[in-house]
N, C-alpha and C positions, 0 to 999 in steps of 0.2 A: 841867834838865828832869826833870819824874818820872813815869816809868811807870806807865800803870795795870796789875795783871796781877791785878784781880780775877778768883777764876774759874777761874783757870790753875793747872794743877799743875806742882809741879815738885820732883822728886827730886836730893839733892844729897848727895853721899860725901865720906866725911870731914870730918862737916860739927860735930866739935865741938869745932875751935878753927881759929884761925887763919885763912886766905882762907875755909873751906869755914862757918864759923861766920859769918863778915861778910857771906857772902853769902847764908845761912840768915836769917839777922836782915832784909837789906836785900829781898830776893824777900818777906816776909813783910810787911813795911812798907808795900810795893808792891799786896800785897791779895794772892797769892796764897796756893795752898795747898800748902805746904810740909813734905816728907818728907823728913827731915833723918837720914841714916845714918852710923854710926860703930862702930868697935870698943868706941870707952872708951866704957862707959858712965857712968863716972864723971860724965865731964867731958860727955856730952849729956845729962845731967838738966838741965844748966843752962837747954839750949834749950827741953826740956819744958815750962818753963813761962812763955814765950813763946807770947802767943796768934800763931794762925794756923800753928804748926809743929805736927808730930805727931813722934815719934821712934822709932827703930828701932834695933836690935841688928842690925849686920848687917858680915859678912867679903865683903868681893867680890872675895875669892879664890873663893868658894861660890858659883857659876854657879844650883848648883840653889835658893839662898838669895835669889841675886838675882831670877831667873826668877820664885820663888813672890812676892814682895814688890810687883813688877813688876806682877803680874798679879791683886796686890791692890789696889792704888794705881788 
């Protein structure tokens, strides 16, 4: 079965490799709108250019990083 989540946001950490990237890619696929966060920014450029993701620089050790992003999104 496949989800629709046109429409829907969704925020995801650690999201440039591994589970948190599979599931950056698969929410995306699904229609939503996907804000994809990580340290390396190396390795989330790749997401970047995946439509339907946007990417972010972001430590969520940084409460007050995460709050502003939050309340951007």
């Amino acid at each position: 079965m496949t989800a629709n989540l046109t429409g829907k946001k969704v925020l995801i950490t650690a999201a440039a490799q591994d589970i948190g990237q599979a599931s950056a890619l698969a929410f995306a696929r699904a229609g939503a709108i996907v804000h994809a966060t990580d340290i390396n920014a190396d390795a989330l450029a790749v997401l970047a250019k995946e439509p339907g993701i946007s990417t972010h620089i972001l430590n969520v050790l940084e409460t007050d990083a995460v709050s502003t992003l939050v309340a951007e999104i």
